[in-house]
Structure formats: C-alpha cells, structure tokens
N, C-alpha and C positions, 0 to 999 in steps of 0.2 A: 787253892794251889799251894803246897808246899813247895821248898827251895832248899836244896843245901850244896855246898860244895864237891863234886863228885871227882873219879879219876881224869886227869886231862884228855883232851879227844874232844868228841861232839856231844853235845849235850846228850842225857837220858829221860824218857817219857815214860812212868808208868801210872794208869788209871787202875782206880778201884771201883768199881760197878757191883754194888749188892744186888742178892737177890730182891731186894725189897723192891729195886727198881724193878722189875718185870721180869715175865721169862725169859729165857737163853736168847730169842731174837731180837727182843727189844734192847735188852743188856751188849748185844753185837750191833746194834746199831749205836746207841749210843756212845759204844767206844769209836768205831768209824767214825763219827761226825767229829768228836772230840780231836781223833788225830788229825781228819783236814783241819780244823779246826785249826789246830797247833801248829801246824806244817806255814800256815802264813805270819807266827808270829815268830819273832825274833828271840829264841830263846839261847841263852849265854854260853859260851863252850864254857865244857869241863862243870859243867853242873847235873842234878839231878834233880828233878821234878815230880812230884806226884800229882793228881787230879782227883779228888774223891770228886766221881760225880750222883747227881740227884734226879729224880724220875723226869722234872723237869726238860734235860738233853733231848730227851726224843722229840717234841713237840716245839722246841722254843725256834723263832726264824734263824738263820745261820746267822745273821748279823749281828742278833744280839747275843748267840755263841761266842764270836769272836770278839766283840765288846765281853761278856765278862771272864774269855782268857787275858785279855792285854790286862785288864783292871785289876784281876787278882797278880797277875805280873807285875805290875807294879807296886802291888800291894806286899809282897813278899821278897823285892828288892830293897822297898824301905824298913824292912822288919829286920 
C-alpha cells in the first residue's frame, strides 16, 4: 500500500489489479474483497491510498486480507 497526502475530504482508494492476476472476474473480485476489506480499516482523511494487488487476494481467508491491510498501513505511516 502506498500513502500520500491528498486533497482534504475523506480519504481516497485506488487498486491496481493486473491482468496477470486473472481474468476480468477474478480481477473483479479481488477488487470487491479488497474494498470490504478496506472499508473496516481506519484509513486517514485527506489522504490517498493505492493498493497494488497480487493473484494471491482471491484465495487468501478474509482475516488475513485484513491483517495484511492494517500491516501495510502501518507500514507506510512510518515511511
């Protein structure tokens, strides 16, 4: 997860999903999952956020989805 300062307001989420992950419905799931995903983590107003994600998303339990958003959040608060 990347992090930068954005326009004030509510934070912004954008994911990048390769084709390399799958086709168009695996690639549309893995963004859905990502956004619940996101949606319970506390992420900063006035920020902006990326998500590259990895083929990995489709398959992983949701708990440890949401363990490695807080993780990389934190990771790229201390950066």
């Amino acid at each position: 997860m990347v992090s930068s300062p954005g326009p004030t307001g509510p934070p912004r989420l954008g994911l990048l999903v390769s084709k390399s992950c799958g086709k168009a419905v695996t690639r549309n799931r893995i963004k859905r999952r990502l956004r619940s995903a996101a949606a319970g983590i506390e992420l900063q107003p006035g920020h902006d956020y990326v998500i590259i994600a990895t083929r990995e998303v489709a398959e992983a339990p949701y708990d440890r989805l949401r363990s490695w958003l807080h993780r990389a959040l934190e990771e790229s608060v201390d950066a």
